[in-house]
Structures are given as C-alpha cells and as structure tokens.
N, C-alpha and C positions, 0 to 999 in steps of 0.2 A: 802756209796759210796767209803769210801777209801778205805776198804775192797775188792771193787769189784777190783778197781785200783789194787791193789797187785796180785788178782787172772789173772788178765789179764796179767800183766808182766809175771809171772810165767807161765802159760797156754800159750800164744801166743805171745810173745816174747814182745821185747822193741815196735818196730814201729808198728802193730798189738795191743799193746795197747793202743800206743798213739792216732793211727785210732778210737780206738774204744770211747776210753773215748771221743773223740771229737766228737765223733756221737754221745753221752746219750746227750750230751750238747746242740748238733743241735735236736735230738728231744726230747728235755726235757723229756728223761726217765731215772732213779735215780738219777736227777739231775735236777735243771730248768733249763728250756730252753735259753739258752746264745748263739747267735751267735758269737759274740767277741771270747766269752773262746772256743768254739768249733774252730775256725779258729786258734786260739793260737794252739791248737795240732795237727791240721791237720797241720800246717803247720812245727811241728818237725817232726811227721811223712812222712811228704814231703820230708823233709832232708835225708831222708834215703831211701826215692825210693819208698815210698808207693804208687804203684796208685790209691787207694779208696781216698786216702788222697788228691791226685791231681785231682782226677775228683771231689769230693765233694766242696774244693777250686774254681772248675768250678763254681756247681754250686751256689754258694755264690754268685762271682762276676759276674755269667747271669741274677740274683735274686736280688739282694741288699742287700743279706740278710749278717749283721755285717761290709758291706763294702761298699763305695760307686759303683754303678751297672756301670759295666766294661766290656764288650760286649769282646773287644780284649782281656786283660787279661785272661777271662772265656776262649778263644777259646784259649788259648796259653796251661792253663792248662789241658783242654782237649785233645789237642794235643801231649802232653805231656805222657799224660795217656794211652791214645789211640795207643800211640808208645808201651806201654807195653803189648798193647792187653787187654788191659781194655774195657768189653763189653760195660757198660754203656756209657762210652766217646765216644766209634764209633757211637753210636747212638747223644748222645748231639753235638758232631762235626759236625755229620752229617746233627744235624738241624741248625748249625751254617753256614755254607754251604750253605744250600737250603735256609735260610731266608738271608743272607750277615749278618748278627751281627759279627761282629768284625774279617772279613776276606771277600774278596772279592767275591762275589755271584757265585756258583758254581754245577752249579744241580749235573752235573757227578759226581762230587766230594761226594758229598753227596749221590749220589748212591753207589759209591764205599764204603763210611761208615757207609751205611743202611748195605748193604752185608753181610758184616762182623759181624754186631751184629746180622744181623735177623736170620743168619746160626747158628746163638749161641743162637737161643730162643728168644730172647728179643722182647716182643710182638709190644712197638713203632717201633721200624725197620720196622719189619714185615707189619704192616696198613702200614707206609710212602712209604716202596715200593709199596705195591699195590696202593697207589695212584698215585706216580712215574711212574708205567709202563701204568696206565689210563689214563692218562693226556699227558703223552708223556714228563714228565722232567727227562733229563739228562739217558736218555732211547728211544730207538722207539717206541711210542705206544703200548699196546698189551693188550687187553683187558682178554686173558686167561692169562697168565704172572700173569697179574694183582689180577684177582681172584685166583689164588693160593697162592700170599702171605697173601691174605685177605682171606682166607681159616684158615689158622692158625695161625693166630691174633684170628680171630673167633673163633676158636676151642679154644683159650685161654677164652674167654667171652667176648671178648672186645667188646660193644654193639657198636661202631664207625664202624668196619670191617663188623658185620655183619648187617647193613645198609645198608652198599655199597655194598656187596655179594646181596643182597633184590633187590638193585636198578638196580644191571646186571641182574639177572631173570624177573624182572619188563618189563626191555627195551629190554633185547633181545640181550645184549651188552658180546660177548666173549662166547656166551652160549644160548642155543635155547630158546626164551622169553616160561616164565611158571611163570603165575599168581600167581600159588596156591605155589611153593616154594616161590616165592618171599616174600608171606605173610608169609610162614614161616620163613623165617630168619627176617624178621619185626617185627615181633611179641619176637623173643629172643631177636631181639636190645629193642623193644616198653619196653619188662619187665623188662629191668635193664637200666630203666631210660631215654631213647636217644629220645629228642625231634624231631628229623628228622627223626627217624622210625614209634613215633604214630602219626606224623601228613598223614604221607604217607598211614599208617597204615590205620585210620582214614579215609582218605580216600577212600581205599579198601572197608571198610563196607558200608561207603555211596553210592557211586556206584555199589555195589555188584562184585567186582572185583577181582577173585581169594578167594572168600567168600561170603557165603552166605548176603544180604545186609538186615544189622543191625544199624538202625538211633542209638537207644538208644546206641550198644556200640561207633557208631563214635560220638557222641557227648562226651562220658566219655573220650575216647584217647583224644578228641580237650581240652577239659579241661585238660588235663594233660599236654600235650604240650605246651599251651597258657598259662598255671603256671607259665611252662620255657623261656615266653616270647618271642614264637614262633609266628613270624609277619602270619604266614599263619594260622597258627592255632587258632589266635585271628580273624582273618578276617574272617576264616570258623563258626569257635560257634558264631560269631558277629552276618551270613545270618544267622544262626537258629534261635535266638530271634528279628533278623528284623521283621522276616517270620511269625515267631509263630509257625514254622510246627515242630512238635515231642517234640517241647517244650514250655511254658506258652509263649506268646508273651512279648518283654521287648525290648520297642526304650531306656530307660536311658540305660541297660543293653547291649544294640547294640553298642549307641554310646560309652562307653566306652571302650568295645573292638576294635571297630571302631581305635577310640584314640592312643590304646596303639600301634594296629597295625600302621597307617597312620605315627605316629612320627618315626615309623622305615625305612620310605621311602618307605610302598608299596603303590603302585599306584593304584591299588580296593579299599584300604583300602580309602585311601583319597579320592575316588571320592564317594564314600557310604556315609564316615563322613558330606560328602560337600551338598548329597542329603536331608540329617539328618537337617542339618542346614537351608536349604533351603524353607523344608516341616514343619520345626518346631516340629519335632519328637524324641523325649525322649531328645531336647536340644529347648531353645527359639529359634523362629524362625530369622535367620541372614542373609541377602542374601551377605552384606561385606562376612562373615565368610566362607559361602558358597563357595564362590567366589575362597577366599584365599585357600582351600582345591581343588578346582576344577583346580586353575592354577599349582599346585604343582601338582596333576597327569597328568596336561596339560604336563607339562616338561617331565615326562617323558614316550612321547607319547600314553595315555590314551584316545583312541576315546569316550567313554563316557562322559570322564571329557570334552572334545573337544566342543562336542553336547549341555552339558548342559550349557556351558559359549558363545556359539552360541546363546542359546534360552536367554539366559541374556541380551547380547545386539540388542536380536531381539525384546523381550517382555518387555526390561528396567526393569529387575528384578534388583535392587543396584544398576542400572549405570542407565546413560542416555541412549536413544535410536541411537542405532550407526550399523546402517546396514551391512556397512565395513566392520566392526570389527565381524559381526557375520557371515556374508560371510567367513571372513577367518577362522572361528571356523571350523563354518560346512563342509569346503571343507577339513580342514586337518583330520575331524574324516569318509566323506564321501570317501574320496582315500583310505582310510582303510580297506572300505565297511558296514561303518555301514548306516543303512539300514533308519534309521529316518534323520542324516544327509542330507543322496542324496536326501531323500523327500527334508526336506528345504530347501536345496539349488537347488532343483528344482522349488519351488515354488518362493522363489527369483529370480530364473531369468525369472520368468515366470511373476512377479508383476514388475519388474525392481528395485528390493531394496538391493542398497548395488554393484548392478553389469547393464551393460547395458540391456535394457529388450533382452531375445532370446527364442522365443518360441522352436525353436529347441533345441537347450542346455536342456532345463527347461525339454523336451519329451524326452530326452537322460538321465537327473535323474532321471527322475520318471519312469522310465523304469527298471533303474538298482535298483533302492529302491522296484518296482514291483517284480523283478526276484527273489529278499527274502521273498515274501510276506508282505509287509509292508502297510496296509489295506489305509492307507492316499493315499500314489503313485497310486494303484490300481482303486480307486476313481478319481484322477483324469488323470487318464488316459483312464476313462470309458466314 
C-alpha cells in the first residue's frame, strides 16, 4: 500500500492522491475498509479544492458512514462540489432538494441539478428526470419529456427506467398504448432483477396480455417478485395455491403469502387472510382473527372485507348478533356495488333487521344486486 501511496503522488499529483488513497480506505481496496482514515484524506484533499474529495465527504455525512449522519453538512459539501461542476454532486444535491435533507425542499431546484448531471451521462439524473417530468415535480407534466430521459437511463440498463418506459406503453401514457412493447421493456427490467417489472410482467402472461398467456411462466415471475417481498406479487402466487389451478393446491402455503402480503397494508391481501381464518383453511379456524384481518381492509375501504364483517354481525360469527352494526357493513360495501351486499341489505330491510321494515327499499336492492346477476336478488325478486 505504501508503495501504491508514492505511485499516486508521483502519477497524479498531491491532492489526486490524497483523493485516491482515501477512496481504497472507503472501499476497502488495498486497504481495509476505514471510514475514519478515508474521511481523514478526503478531507486534506478538500483543502486544496478537490471536488471528488467534497462530494465523497458528502456522501459520508448523507450516510453515516465514519461521521455522525448530517443531512445539512452533506448538502453544504455537495454544493460545494457541484460549484466545481462535479457531476456526481449535481445529482446528490439534486436529490437533496427534491427530498428536503438538509436544505429546504425544492423540486425546481433539483431539476435544475438533475440537468446538469443527466446532460453529462449520469444515469440517476437521467431516471429522476423522467420521473420529474411524469409526475409533474418542479416541471410541467410531460409524459414524452419524460420518456425520453427514461430512454437513456434505459439504454444504460437501469432495470427502474425501463419499467417505467413498460408502464407508458402499457397505459398509453406519452406514446400510443402497445401491449407487446411494453412487455418488452418488462421483460429487460423483469431480467435484471426489478420486482415491479415481473410482477407486472407476470401479470402479462396470466391474462394473455401483449403475450401469449402462460400460467406456468406467471407463476415463476410471482415467485421471483414475491422473493422481493413484493405485497402484490405475494397476493397473486397466494390466489394460485388458494385456487389450486396451475398449481398443487396449499391453504398453509396461501395463508402464508397471504401474511407476508396483508402485514404490508394490502387490502385483498387481508381480506383473503381474514377468509383463511374464518373458513379454517391452511390456519385453525378464528372468527376474533378473522375479524381483525377483515377490519384492517375494512379501513381501507375493502367492499369484500365490508360484506364479510356484515355477515358476522348478521350470522354472529365471533360477535354477538347486532343487526345495526351489519346494516352498516353491507351498506358501505353495497354503495360500492357489490352485489351480495345490496342482496343483504335488501333482505334487511325487507325482514326489518337492523333498519325500519321497507318493502320498497328492500325491491330497490334487490334489484340493483339483480342488475349484476346475483342469483339470491334474482330469486327474490321472482
């Protein structure tokens, strides 16, 4: 190593190797890995104007990495850098900016320092503006804009850009909707890894969508994605072994995906788990547990979850029998339109439970539960 030291002096001057050696330090190459001793030379390299030396100091203090984590600090040094036209810093400033870390939240600003690195190559820039000019931060909307700087991010491999390239040909968004592109840029994000392209992806083949429809490969992308602890992708392989279709049937195996999804807040996920519990299906049978799973996608507005905590306090599954309280289930998941709801809360007020009796009400849900085919309504409206 001291060896190297001397070649660098001599090769690339004083500050250039004081830069350097403080990088082997940060990544532990002919050297272990020391944040401390690397910040010690980045920071005489500082002293003399280096700006690798003051963006890397950045990122120390965005990081924690040898210092306590300094969010202003980090943006001061970047700024710093960024004055010298230091690409990497336009970019690090620029997400200092768009996130407020250690300088007052500033989209435009951060577009102005996407610019500048993305014009110089730098593939972050590049994806942040196309998301920038998609979303409409610190930019006017623009959905072509957009995909052209997600064009080449892409062209670089960045499997995140060409997702979102996928997901404009997908929708139709900036560019005339095409199926079959969209799976292809899906398929270059799906293979280098990007959980949001094989769930998507995945779902392409299941529905036959821009591809010819292949259960066996959307199940292999759902596992791949659901590895990644992808809440949709756990919920999708979950319906396959609820189902058993394309694959051995497995309720433990359900409910565990079920699980992993539901604790991520999705609301299928936990109204499935809550069925699971209820039916006593690859978990002991709980209607408490049930329940607890049913009210969490109640909140966030889940007509199914709605429906089945209706028929709880209609049928006294866990609770006691409380009409009220199922009237008001079934009306929040039947305004929705689902279609078993408006039956029961037709039939409610057609018995008078829970609401005053109104034959007319009762022939106005069961009409709108008929209008979807819902064989209960239909029956009693025959």
């Amino acid at each position: 190593f001291e060896d190297f030291v001397k070649e660098c002096v001599t090769a690339q001057g004083v500050s250039e190797a004081q830069y350097s050696i403080g990088r082997c330090y940060f990544l532990g190459q002919g050297a272990a890995n020391d944040y401390i001793s690397a910040i010690e030379w980045y920071l005489k390299a500082d002293a003399q104007g280096n700006a690798k030396a003051k963006n890397d100091l950045g990122v120390c203090y965005l990081n924690g990495y040898g210092v306590e984590q300094d969010y202003a600090v980090a943006a001061e040094y970047f700024s710093k850098a960024s004055e010298q036209d230091n690409i990497e810093s336009h970019n690090y400033l620029g997400d200092c900016y768009y996130n407020g870390q250690g300088v007052e939240q500033d989209y435009a600003k951060a577009v102005e320092l996407y610019q500048k690195s993305a014009e110089q190559g730098v593939l972050a820039s590049q994806r942040s503006l196309g998301y920038c000019y998609g979303n409409g931060k610190g930019v006017e909307q623009d959905y072509e804009v957009s995909m052209e700087w997600y064009q080449k991010s892409a062209e670089q491999n960045d499997p995140e850009s060409q997702y979102h390239l996928g997901q404009y040909y997908y929708d139709g968004k900036g560019v005339e909707q095409d199926y079959v592109v969209a799976v292809e840029w899906f398929t270059k994000a799906s293979d280098l890894g990007n959980a949001e392209a094989q769930n998507i992806l995945a779902n392409c083949y299941r529905d036959g969508v821009g591809v010819e429809m292949n259960q066996a490969k959307a199940i292999d992308l759902y596992k791949k994605s659901a590895e990644q602890n992808h809440p949709y992708s756990q919920y999708s392989l979950a319906n396959y072994y609820y189902e058993g279709k394309d694959i051995k049937q497995n309720y433990v195996k359900a409910v565990e995906l079920y699980g992993k999804s539901a604790e991520q807040g999705l609301d299928e996920a936990q109204y499935s788990l809550g069925v699971c519990y209820s039916q006593g299906q690859g978990v002991e049978q709980s209607y408490a547990e049930a329940m607890e799973w049913f009210l969490k996608a109640d909140a966030q507005g889940n007509a199914n979850a709605q429906n089945e905590l209706g028929k709880c306090y209609y049928y006294a599954y866990g609770v006691e029998h409380d009409y009220v309280q199922a009237v008001n289930y079934f009306r929040k998941a039947a305004e929705q339109g689902h279609s078993v709801a408006q039956n029961y809360i037709g039939n409610c007020y057609y018995e008078g439970k829970g609401v005053e009796q109104s034959f007319e009400l009762a022939a106005e849900w069961h009409a709108k539960s008929a209008e979807q085919g819902e064989i209960g309504a239909l029956n009693d409206l025959a």
